[in-house]
N, C-alpha and C positions, 0 to 999 in steps of 0.2 A: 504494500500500500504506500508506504513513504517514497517508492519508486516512481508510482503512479501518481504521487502528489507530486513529487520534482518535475514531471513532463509537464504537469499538467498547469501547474503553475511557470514556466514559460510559455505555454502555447495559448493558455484559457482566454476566451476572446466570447462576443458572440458568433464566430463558426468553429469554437473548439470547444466539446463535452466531451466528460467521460463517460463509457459503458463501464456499470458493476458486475461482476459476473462471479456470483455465491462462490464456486468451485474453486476459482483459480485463487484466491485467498486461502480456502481449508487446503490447500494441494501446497501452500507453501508455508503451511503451519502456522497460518495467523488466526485469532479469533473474529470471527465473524461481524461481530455485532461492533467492537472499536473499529474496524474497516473501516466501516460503514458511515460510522462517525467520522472519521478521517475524509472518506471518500464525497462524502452526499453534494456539500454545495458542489462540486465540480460532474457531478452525474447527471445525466439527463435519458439514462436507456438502461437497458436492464439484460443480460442474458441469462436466464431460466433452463441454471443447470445446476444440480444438486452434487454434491460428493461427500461421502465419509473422508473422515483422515485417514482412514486405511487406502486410499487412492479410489473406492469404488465409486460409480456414478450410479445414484438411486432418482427418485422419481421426486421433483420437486417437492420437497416438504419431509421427506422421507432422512433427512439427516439433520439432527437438533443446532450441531457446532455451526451452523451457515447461520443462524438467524432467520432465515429466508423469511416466516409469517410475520415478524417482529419486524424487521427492516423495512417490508412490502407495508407495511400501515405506516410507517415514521412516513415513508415518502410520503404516501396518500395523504396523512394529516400537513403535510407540508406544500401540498396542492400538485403531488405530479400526476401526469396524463401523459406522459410522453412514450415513444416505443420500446415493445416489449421483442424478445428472442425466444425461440425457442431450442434448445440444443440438444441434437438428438446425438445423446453419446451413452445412451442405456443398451445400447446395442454398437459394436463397433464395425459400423459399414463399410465398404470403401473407401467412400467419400468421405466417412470418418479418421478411418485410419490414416488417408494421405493428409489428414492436415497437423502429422503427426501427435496425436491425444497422449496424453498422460493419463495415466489410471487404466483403471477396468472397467469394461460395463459390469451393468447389472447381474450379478449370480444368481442371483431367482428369478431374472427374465430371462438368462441365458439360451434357454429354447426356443425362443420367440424370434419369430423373423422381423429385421431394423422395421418394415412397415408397421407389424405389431407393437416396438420397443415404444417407435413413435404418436403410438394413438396413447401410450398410457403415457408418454412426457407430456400431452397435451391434456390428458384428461389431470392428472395432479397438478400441472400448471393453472389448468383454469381451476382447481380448486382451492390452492392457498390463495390466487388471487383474488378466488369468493370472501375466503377466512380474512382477508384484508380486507376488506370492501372498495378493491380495484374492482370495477367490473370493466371487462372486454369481451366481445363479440366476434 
């Protein structure tokens, strides 16, 4: 995060925001929720991908250390509306694998094909974002 603050604090402008992204903070052993704190004024997007600190990627909401429902309402109380991501890394597809991913997918979705991995990233995504009261459509 304080890496992300140092760019971000040269470039911050209005056509420079940062994207949050739950995972990539627990993957480098940071606590979630001070991130966040760190990161917020400079955020303006969100990428909607969950991970244990054991490297796994689970199904948004699905791993406590991110903060993820906690974080997703500061913003909302703080008035955001801006775009959301969805990251399909609960299954490691192709196209996943060439962007070379860190971590594992999902172990209890592991029989599921990336199509399938993908309908339950989106169906836990829209639900923390219910438990927040982001609503999107």
């Amino acid at each position: 995060a304080e890496d992300c603050m140092t760019i971000a604090e040269k470039l911050r402008g209005p056509s420079f925001k940062m994207i949050y992204d739950f995972a990539n903070y627990i993957r480098t052993g940071q606590d979630g929720w001070a991130t966040w704190q760190m990161c917020k004024d400079a955020t303006d997007c969100f990428h909607l991908k969950d991970q244990k600190p054991s490297g796994e990627h689970v199904p948004m909401g699905d791993a406590p250390e991110t903060h993820a429902e906690r974080i997703l309402r500061d913003a909302k109380d703080a008035g955001f509306g801006g775009p959301l991501t969805i990251e399909p890394h609960l299954t490691h597809s192709s196209a996943v694998v060439a962007t070379n991913v860190h971590g594992s997918g999902s172990m209890s979705l592991k029989d599921m094909t990336p199509a399938q991995t993908f309908q339950v990233a989106c169906e836990a995504s829209h639900a923390i974002l219910k438990k927040a009261g982001l609503q999107y459509h």
